[in-house]
Structure formats: C-alpha cells, structure tokens
N, C-alpha and C positions, 0 to 999 in steps of 0.2 A: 497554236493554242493547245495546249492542255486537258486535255480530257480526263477530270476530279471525278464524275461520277461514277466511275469502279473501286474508286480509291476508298478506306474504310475511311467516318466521316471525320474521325482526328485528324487524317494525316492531311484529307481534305481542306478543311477547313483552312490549316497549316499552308498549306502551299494554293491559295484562293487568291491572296493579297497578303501583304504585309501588316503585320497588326500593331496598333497605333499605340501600343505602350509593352514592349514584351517584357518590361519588370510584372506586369500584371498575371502571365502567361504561371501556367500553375499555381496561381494563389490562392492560398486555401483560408480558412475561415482562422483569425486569430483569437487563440485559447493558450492556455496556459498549461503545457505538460511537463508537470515537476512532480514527479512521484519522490523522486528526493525530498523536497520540499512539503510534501505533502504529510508522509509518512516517518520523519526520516531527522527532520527540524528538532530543537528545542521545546517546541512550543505544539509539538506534536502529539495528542491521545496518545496515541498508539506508544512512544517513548513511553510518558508519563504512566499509563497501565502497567507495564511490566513490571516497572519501577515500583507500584504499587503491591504488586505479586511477588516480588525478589524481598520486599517487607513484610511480607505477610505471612511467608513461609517458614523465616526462622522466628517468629512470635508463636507458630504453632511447633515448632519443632522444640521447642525453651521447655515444654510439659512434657515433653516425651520420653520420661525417667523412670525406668521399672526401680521398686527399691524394695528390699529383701526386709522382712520381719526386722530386724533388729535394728536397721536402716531409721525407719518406718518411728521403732519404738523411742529412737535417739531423738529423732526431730518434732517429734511429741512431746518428749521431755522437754529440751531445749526453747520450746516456743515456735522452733522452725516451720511446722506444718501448718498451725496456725498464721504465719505470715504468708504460708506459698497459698493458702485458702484465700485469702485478703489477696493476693498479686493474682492470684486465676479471676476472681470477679473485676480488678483492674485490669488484667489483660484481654477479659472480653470486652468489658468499655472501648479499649484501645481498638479491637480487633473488627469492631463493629462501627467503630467511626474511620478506621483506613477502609473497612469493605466500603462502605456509603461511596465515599470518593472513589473507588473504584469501580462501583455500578453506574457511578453518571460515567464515567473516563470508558465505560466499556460501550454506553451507549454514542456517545461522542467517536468512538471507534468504530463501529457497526452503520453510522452516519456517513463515514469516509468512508469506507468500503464500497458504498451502495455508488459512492461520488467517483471512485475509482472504479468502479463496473461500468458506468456511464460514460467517464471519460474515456474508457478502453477501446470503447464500440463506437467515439466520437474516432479516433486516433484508427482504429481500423476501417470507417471508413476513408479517412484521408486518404489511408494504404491505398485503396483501391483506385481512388481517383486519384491519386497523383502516380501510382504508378502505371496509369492507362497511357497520363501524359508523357509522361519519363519515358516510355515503348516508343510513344506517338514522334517525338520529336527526336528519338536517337535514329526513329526508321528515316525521316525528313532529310535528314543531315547523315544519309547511308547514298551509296552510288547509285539507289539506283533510282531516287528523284535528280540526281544533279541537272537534268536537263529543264525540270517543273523550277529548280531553285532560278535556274536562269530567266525566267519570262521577265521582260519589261518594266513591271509593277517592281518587283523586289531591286532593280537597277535603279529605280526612280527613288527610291527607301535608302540608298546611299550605299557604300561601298561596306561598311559597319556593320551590316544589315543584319549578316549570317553570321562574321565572328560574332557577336552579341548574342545574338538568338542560341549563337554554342556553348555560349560562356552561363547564358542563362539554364541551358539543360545540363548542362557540369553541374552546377547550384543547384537544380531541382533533384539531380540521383542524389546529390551529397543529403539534400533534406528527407529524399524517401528511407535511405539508409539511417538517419538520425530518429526519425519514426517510428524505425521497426527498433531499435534501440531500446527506444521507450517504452514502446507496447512490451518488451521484455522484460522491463525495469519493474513497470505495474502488475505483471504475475509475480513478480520474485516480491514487491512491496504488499501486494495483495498476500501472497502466503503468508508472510510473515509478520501482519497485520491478523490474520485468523489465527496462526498458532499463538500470539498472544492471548488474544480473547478467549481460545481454547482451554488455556492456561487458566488464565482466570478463573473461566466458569469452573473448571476441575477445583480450585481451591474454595471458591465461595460456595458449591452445590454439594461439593463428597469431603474434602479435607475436613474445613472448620464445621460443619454437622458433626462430624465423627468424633475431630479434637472437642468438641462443647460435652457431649457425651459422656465419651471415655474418661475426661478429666473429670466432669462434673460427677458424673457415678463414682470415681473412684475417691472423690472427696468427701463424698456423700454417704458413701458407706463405710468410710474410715470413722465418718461423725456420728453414725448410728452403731455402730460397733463401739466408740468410745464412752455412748451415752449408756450401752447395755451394761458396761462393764461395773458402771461410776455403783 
C-alpha cells in the first residue's frame, strides 16, 4: 500500500483511485474567450468608434484654411464666403450629430472594457488552477510514482487507464497554453480598445472646441468687419 499522505494533496488525490470520468479531470468553468470577437468583429463598438473618429477628423480639418487679404477679398466678392459661412453652420449640424453617435459608441466601449477586465481575471484564474493540475498530473505520470501507478485499483480501471489519463494531460497543457494565449490577446485588445477611446475623447474634448472657435470667431469677425465697412 501506498502511503498518499506526504504526497502534496493533487498528486494524492491522483494516485488514491482511479477517477470515474477523467474527461472531467481539469475542467474548468465554460465561458467564452474571444477577445477577437469581442473587440475585433463587424459589429463591434470599439471598430465602429474609430470609424467614427477617422470621420470626424477630416470634417475638421476641411476649415483649416489660412487665406491672405486678397484671398479673403475674392471670395467676398464672388459670394464664396458667404457659402463657406452657410457650409460651417452645416458642418457643425453634421459634426455634432457623428459626435452624438460617437459618445453612445464610446460608452458602449468603455462597457466592454470593464467586460474584458473581468474576463481577464476570470481567464487568470483558470491559469492558476489549471496549471496546478497540469504540474499535478505531469509529476503522476513522472518515474517516480510508477510504482503508486501500479496498486490494484488502477489494474482494475483496465489497461487504458493511464494512456488516457496521458492523453488527457497532453489536452490540458495544450489548453493552459491556449489560455495564456488569450490572456495575451485581451491586453493587446484591451490597449487598443483605450487608444481608441483616447482618440476620441482628444477629438470631442480639445479638437472640435477649438475647430468651433477658431472658425466661428474667424467668420465672425470677418462679418463685423464687413458690416464696419458697409
């Protein structure tokens, strides 16, 4: 007989008896770890914000036209200035119904983050406890239980007993590897889930303030200068 109780209580356990389903043996809680999918999809915030920001950028960049006095005096003449006065109050419309879509799209974003924070720390425990098992059953199936492998109970368990039980810890490293995978997956999805958002805030909090401003004062004091003139 065997004497388990020095042994630490995995490997114990492990070499006790033959356990009556070892598909069961490491099996972890089923969740869904698709940081691809999460972040990553069609149908994904995180996509669609940017998308929203990559739009938003050259609607403010379209005003950003320094023009010299004479410039200036041409497209006054020609009616031109008065059309770009008329397309600036049209492009804040515009600019203010893409922001809208894009503060729900960033909140929607900020929503998955928090889901991807949670998932991370779900997926890191896994780590932990499956690779206590993955230790626990590669020491089991190491030289120097072979003689605990042999008691009785495991011969009664059929000849299968152990290649199985090896073939099932081949399968559990392959998943703890696939795991750490992922937890890698969701920093790289997670950063670049913030640096969008980042992006964004930067264009809705300092860009378009600045673009509203700048254009609007300079049309503004083009119209008060026009009226001093009359």
């Amino acid at each position: 007989m065997i004497d388990l109780s020095s042994l630490p209580p995995r490997i114990a356990k492990l070499l006790a008896q033959p356990l009556a389903d070892i598909r069961s043996l490491g099996a972890i809680s089923a969740r869904e770890h698709d940081p691809l999918g999460l972040f990553g999809s069609k149908d994904s915030p995180v996509r669609a914000l940017a998308s929203v920001t990559e739009r938003l950028i050259p609607m403010i960049n379209s005003f950003r036209t320094t023009q010299s006095a004479t410039q200036r005096w041409w497209k006054s003449f020609t009616g031109a200035e008065l059309e770009r006065e008329v397309t600036f109050f049209h492009a804040c419309a515009n600019l203010e119904r893409l922001a809208a879509s894009g503060v729900a799209l960033s909140k929607e974003t900020e929503a998955l983050l928090q889901h991807a924070v949670q998932e991370k720390q779900n997926i890191a425990a896994d780590i932990v406890e499956l690779g206590e098992t993955v230790a626990a059953t590669q020491a089991v199936l190491g030289r120097e239980y072979a003689a605990a492998r042999d008691q009785p109970c495991f011969k009664e368990a059929g000849a299968d007993y152990w290649p199985r039980f090896s073939r099932r810890a081949e399968n559990l490293n392959v998943l703890l590897t696939s795991l750490q995978m992922t937890q890698a997956q969701y920093d790289l999805a997670k950063t670049q889930a913030q640096s969008t958002l980042d992006r964004f805030s930067e264009v809705i909090d300092v860009l378009i303030p600045l673009w509203r401003q700048r254009t609007g004062m300079e049309l503004f004091s083009r119209k008060s200068s026009a009226s001093e003139t009359v």
